[in-house]
C-alpha positions as CSV (number, residue, x, y, z in Angstrom):
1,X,34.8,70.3,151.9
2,X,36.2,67.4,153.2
3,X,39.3,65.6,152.0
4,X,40.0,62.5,151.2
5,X,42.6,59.9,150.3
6,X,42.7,57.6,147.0
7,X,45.1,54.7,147.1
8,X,44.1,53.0,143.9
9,X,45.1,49.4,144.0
10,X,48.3,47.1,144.6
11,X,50.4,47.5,142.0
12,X,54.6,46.9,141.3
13,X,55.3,49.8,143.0
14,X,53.2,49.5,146.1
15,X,52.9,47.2,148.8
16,X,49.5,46.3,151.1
17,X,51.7,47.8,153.9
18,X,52.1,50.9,152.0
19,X,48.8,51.7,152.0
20,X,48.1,50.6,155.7
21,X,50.5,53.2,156.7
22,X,49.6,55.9,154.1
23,X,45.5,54.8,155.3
24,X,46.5,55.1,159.0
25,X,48.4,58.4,158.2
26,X,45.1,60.0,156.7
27,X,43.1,58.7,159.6
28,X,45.7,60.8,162.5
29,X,45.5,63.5,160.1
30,X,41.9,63.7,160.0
31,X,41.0,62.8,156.1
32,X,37.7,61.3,155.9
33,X,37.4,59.1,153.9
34,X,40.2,56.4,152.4
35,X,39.5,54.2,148.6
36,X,40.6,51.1,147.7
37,X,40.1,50.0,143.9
38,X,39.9,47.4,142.0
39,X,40.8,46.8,138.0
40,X,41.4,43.2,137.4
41,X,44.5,42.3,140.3
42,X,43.5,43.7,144.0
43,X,40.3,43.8,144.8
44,X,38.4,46.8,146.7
45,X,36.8,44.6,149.4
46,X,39.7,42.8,150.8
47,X,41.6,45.8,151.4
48,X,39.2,47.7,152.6
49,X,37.9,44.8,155.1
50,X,41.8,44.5,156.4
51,X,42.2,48.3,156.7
52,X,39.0,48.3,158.7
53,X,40.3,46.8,161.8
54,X,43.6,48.9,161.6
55,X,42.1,52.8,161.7
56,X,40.0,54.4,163.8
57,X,37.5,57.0,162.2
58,X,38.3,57.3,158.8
59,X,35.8,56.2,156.6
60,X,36.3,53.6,154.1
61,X,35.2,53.8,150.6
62,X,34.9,51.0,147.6
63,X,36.4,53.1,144.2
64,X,34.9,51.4,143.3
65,X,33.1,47.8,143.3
66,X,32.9,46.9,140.2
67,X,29.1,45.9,139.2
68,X,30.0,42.6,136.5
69,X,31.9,41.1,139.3
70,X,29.4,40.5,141.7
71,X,25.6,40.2,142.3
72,X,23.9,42.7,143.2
73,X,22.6,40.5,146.6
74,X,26.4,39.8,147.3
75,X,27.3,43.4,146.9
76,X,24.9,44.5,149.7
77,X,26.0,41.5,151.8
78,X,29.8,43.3,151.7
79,X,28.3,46.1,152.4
80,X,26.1,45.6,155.5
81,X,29.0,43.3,156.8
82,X,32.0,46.3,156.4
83,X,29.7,49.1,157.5
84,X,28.8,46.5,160.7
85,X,32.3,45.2,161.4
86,X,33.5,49.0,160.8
87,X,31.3,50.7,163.0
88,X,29.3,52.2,160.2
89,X,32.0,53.7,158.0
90,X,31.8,52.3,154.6
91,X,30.9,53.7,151.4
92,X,29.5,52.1,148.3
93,X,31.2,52.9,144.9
94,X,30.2,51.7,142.2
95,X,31.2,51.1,138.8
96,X,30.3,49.3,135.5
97,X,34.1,49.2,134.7
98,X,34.5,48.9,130.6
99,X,34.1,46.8,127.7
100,X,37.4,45.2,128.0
101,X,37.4,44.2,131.6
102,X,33.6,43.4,131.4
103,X,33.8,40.8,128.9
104,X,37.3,40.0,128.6
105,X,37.7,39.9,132.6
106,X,34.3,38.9,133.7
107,X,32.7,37.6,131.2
108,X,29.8,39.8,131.5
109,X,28.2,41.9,128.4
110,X,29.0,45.3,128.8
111,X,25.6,46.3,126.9
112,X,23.2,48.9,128.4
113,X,25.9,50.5,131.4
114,X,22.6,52.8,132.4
115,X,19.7,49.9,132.7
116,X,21.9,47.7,134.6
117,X,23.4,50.3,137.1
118,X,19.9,51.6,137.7
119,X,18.8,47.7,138.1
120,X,21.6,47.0,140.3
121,X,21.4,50.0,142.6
122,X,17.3,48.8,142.8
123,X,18.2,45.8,144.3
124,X,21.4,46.5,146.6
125,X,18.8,49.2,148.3
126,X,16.5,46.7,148.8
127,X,18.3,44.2,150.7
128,X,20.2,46.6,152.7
129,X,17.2,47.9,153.7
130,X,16.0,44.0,154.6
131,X,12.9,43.9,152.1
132,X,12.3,40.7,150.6
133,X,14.1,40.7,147.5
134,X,11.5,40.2,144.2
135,X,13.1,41.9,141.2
136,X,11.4,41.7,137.9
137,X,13.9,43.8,135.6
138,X,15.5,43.3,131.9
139,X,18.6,42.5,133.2
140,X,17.9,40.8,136.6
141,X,15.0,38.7,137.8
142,X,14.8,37.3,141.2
143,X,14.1,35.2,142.2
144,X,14.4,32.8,139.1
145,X,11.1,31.8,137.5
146,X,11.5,28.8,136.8
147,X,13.3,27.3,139.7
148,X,13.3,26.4,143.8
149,X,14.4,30.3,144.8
150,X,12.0,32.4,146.8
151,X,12.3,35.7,147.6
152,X,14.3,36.1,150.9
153,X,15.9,39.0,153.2
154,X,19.3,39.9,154.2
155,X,20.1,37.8,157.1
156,X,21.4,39.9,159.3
157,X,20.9,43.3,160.4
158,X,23.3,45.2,159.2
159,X,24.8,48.6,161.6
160,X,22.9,51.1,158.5
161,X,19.9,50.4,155.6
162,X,21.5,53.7,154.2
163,X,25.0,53.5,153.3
164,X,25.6,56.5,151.2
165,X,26.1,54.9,147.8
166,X,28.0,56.5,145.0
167,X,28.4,56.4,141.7
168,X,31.6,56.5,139.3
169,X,30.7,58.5,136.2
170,X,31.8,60.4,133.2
171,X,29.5,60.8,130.5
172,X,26.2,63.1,130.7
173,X,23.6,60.5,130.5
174,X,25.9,58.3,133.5
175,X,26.0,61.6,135.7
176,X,22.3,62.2,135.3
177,X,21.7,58.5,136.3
178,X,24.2,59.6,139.4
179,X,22.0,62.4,140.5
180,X,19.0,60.3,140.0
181,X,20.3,57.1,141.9
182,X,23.1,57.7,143.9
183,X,24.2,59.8,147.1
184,X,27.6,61.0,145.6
185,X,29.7,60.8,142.2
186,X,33.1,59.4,142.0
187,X,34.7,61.9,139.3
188,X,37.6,61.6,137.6
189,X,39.6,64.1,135.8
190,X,37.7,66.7,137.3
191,X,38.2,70.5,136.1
192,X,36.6,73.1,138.9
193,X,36.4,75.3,136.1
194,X,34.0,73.2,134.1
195,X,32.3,72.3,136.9
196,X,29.0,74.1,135.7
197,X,28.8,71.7,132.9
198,X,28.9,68.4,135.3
199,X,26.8,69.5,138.0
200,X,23.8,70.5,135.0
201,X,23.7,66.7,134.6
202,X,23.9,66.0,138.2
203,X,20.8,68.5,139.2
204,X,18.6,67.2,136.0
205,X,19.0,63.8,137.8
206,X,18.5,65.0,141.3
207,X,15.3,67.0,139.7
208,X,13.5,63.4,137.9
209,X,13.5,62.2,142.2
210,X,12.3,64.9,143.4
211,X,15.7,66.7,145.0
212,X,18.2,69.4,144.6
213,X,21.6,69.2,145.4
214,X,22.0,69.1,148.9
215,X,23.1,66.3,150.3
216,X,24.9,65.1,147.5
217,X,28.4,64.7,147.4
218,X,30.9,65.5,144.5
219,X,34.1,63.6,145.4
220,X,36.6,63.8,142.6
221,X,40.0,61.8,142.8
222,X,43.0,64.1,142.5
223,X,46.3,63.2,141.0
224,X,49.0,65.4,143.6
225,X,52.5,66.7,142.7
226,X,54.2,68.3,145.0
227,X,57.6,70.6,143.4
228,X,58.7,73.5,142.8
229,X,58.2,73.2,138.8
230,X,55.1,72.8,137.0
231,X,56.3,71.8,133.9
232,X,58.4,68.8,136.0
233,X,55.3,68.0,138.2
234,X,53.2,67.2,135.3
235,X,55.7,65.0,133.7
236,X,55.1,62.5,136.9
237,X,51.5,62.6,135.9
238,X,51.7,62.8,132.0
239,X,52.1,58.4,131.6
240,X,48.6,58.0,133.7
241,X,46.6,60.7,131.8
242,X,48.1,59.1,128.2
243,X,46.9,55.5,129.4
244,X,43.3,57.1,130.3
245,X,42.6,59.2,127.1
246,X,44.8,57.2,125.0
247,X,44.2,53.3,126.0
248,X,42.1,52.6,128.5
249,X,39.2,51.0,126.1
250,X,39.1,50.7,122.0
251,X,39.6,53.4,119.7
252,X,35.4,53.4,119.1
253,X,34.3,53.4,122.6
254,X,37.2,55.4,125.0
255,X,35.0,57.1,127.9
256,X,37.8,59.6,129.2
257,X,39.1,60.0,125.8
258,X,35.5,61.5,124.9
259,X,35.9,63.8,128.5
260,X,38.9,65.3,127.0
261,X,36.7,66.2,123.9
262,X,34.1,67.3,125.8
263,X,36.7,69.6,127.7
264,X,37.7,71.1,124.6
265,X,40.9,68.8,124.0
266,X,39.3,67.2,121.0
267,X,42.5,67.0,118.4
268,X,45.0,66.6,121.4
269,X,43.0,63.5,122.7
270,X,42.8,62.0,118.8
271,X,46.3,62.4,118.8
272,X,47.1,60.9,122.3
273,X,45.1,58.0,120.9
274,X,46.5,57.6,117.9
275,X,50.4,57.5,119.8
276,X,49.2,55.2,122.3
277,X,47.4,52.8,120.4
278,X,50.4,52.9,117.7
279,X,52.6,51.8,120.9
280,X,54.1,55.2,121.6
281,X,53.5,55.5,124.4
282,X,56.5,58.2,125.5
283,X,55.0,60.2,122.6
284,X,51.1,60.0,123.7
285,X,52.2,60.8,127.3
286,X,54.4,64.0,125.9
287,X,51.3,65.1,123.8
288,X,49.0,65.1,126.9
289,X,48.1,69.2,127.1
290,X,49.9,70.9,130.1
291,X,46.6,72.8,130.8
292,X,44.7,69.8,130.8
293,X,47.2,68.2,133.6
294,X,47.2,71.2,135.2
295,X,43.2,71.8,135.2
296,X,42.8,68.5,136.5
297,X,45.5,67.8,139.2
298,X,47.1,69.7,142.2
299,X,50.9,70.3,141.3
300,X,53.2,72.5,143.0
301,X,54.0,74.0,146.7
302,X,52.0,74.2,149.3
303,X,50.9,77.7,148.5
304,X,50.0,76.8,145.2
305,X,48.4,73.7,146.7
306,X,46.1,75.5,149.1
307,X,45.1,77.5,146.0
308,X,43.8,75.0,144.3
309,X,42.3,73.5,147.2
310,X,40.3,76.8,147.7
311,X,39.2,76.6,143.7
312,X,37.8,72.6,144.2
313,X,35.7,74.1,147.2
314,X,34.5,77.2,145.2
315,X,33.5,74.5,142.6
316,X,31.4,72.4,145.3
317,X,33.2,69.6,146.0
318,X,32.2,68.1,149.1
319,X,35.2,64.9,149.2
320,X,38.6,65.9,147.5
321,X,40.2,63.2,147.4
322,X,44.0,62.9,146.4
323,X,46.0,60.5,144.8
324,X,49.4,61.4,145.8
325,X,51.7,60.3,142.8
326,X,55.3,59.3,144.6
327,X,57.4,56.7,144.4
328,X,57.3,55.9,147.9
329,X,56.2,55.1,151.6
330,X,57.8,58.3,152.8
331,X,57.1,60.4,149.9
332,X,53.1,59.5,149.8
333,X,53.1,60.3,153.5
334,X,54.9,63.2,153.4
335,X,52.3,64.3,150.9
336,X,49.5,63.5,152.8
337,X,50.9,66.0,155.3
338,X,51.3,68.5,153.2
339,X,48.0,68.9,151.8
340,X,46.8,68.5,155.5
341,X,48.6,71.6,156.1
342,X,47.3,73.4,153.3
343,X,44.0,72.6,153.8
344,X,44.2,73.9,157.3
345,X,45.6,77.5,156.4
346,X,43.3,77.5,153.5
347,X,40.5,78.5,155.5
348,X,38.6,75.8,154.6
């Protein structure tokens, strides 16, 4: 197991310089691998481009690129060009994102998530890999019909035709597609005690292409307390785990509200729902389970740290990557050390 580093993206707490320093941190302390995201304000590939030419051999992953906001030609254009201009160190998340920021963002139906990943993924393999691009899918046809296009090659060649691509998924049918499609899976809210019931997904999808699971990388995001009180840790993490389950999507079709069901949290998450979508939000972050925070984050010291970092490799992650949740600079980075530390007298 390796670990890595999650920034997220720019928000009112955080500056671009932040997360220079916190990425050039990770890269002296030997992480391997930095995100940048992307919602609907920063986007993944600027900051991952403008990191780039600032570290040294940490690599840098999209988490992810969201699929309605680009072509599928354009996405492996960004990705030959920061693999090239890296030195062959980026990595390809990707994501449908959800209904809301689909069509309310992008403009883009959010219809089918499976058929137009596996489409998408088609093509972006395709032209990293400098074929001629001829695509006759349901959801993408190239070159047009009925027009002047002809079916052309990348125009460049790019440092690597295999950039490890990886997937962002959550339900069963999305982490099949993963296993199936991908070289990785971008998990969220990841329990190493439930792992059994991700990874039979995984392998069924690895199994349709003729593969086990070697190779493949889980690489769960990690929210990261560090204090000597549980109950008080949790509390910093409580707000983003409400948003999630509770808002993030409509009452019918909530992704990680469904997760929490599936993890056994099925009248906790109906009522975090019901607060949040009321507008209580103080109340649907209270009513998030402390076993669910605690199943799915790393809070505590470092002893209790490097426990838990011994439990995600037992489970078979092959990234870890936190997401240190601090209020600043210092704090992040002083995090980042910390878990460094653990790692290294875990063993690992």
């Amino acid at each position: 197991m390796r670990l890595g580093l999650s920034l997220g993206y720019q928000t009112a707490w955080s500056t671009p310089a932040d997360h220079l320093a916190m990425a050039q941190e990770a890269d002296r302390l030997g992480y391997a691998v930095v995100w940048a995201a992307e919602a609907y304000g920063s986007d993944t590939v600027s900051m991952l481009a403008w990191m780039a030419g600032q570290t040294q051999r940490i690599d840098l992953g999209a988490a992810v690129m969201q699929i309605p906001a680009r072509t599928p030609a354009m996405t492996a254009m960004t990705a030959a060009t920061i693999d090239t201009l890296s030195g062959g160190r980026f990595r390809l998340g990707l994501g449908v994102s959800g209904p809301q920021v689909s069509e309310g963002w992008h403009g883009v139906r959010f219809a089918k998530p499976l058929a137009r990943t596996r489409e998408y993924v088609d093509i972006v393999k395709m032209a990293l890999a400098r074929e001629r691009v001829a695509y006759d899918g349901a959801h993408y046809t190239l070159p047009l019909p009925d027009g002047a296009g002809k079916a052309i090659k990348l125009g460049f060649h790019p440092l690597r035709s295999d950039i490890p691509i990886y997937l962002a998924a959550v339900g069963p049918k999305n982490l099949e597609l993963a296993g199936e499609i991908a070289d990785g899976w971008l998990a969220i809210f990841f329990a190493p005690d439930a792992v059994s019931d991700y990874v039979g997904h995984i392998a069924q999808g690895r199994a349709k292409a003729g593969l086990d699971m070697d190779g493949f990388d889980i690489a769960p995001t990690v929210p990261v307390v560090l204090g000597d009180d549980l109950s008080a840790c949790a509390d910093v993490i409580r707000w983003y785990a409400a948003l999630y389950i509770g808002g993030m999507g409509s009452r019918e079709q909530n992704f990680y509200n469904q997760l929490a069901v599936r993890m056994g949290y099925q009248k906790e998450a109906k009522l975090v729902q019901d607060l949040y979508l009321s507008k209580q939000v103080a109340e649907a972050a209270a009513a998030v389970p402390q076993e669910f925070i605690e199943r799915t984050s790393m809070l505590g010291t470092k002893t209790q740290i490097k426990k838990r970092l011994q439990e995600y490799a037992a489970a078979g992650v092959g990234t870890l990557s936190i997401s240190p949740y601090v209020g600043d600079r210092e704090s992040g980075i002083e995090t980042l050390r910390v878990v460094a530390e653990a790692f290294a007298e875990s063993g690992l």
